[in-house]
N, C-alpha and C positions, 0 to 999 in steps of 0.2 A: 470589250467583249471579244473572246478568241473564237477564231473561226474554224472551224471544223476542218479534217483532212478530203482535198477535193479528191476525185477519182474520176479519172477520162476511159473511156473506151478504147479499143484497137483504132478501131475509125477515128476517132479526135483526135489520135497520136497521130495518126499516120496523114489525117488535113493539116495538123500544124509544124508538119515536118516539111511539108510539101508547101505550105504556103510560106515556111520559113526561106525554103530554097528561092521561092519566087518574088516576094517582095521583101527579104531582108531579114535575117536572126533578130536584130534588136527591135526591129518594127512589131515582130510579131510576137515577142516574147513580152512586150510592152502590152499589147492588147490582150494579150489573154493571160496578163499577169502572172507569168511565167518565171521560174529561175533558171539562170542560164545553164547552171548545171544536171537540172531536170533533163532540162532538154536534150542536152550532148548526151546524158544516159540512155534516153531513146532513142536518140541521134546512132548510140554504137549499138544496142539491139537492132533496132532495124539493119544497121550496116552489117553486122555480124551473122543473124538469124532470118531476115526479112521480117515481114508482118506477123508472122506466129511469134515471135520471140517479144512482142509490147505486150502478151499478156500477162498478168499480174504472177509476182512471178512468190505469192505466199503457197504455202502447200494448204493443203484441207484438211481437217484429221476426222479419219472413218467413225461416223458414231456410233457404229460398234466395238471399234477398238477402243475409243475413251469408255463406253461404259464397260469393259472388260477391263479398261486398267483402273478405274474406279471401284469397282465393283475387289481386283486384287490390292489395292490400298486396302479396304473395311475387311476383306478377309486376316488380311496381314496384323490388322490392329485388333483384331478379335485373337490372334491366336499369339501377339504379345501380349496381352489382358490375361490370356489362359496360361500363359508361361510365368508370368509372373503372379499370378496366385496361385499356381500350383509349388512355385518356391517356397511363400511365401506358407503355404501350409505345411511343408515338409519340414521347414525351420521352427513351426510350431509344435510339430508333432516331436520333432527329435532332441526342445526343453524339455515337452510333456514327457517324455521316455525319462529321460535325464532326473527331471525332477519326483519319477513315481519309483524308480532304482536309487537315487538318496534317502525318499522317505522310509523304504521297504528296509535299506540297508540299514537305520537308525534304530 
């Protein structure tokens, strides 16, 4: 059974950065079942950024602006629906011409 993706806090990055320095990288990466490359990631945010820079580093997207870009998806696909049968009635209309100026001409 797969286990789910864990998620640490600022605080738990920055205990196990801090208890790595003090008792040992592979000690601690062992106990808290850690990968070593995890850790050097946080290892250069903290060195690079300090503490602010462990937070998650996904963006958010404003649920206004997905329902505005959802909402121009359905608008968009309504007004290819309306393009395409209004071709598709003018391709009608312009046999129906076609075929009422052969009969007439007959």
């Amino acid at each position: 059974m797969a286990k789910g993706r864990r998620s640490f806090s600022v605080e738990q990055k920055l205990q196990i950065i801090q208890e790595a320095e003090q008792h040992g990288i592979t000690q601690t990466l062992r106990k808290h079942n850690l990968s070593h490359s995890v850790f050097l990631r946080w290892k250069q945010q903290f060195d690079q950024g300090g503490a602010g820079s462990l937070k998650p580093q996904y963006r958010k997207v404003d649920p206004e602006l997905k329902a505005l870009q959802e909402e121009n998806a359905r608008l968009k696909k309504i007004i290819g629906n309306q393009a395409l049968e209004l071709e598709f009635k003018t391709e009608l209309l312009k046999k129906n011409e076609a075929y009422e100026r052969r009969r007439k001409g007959s």
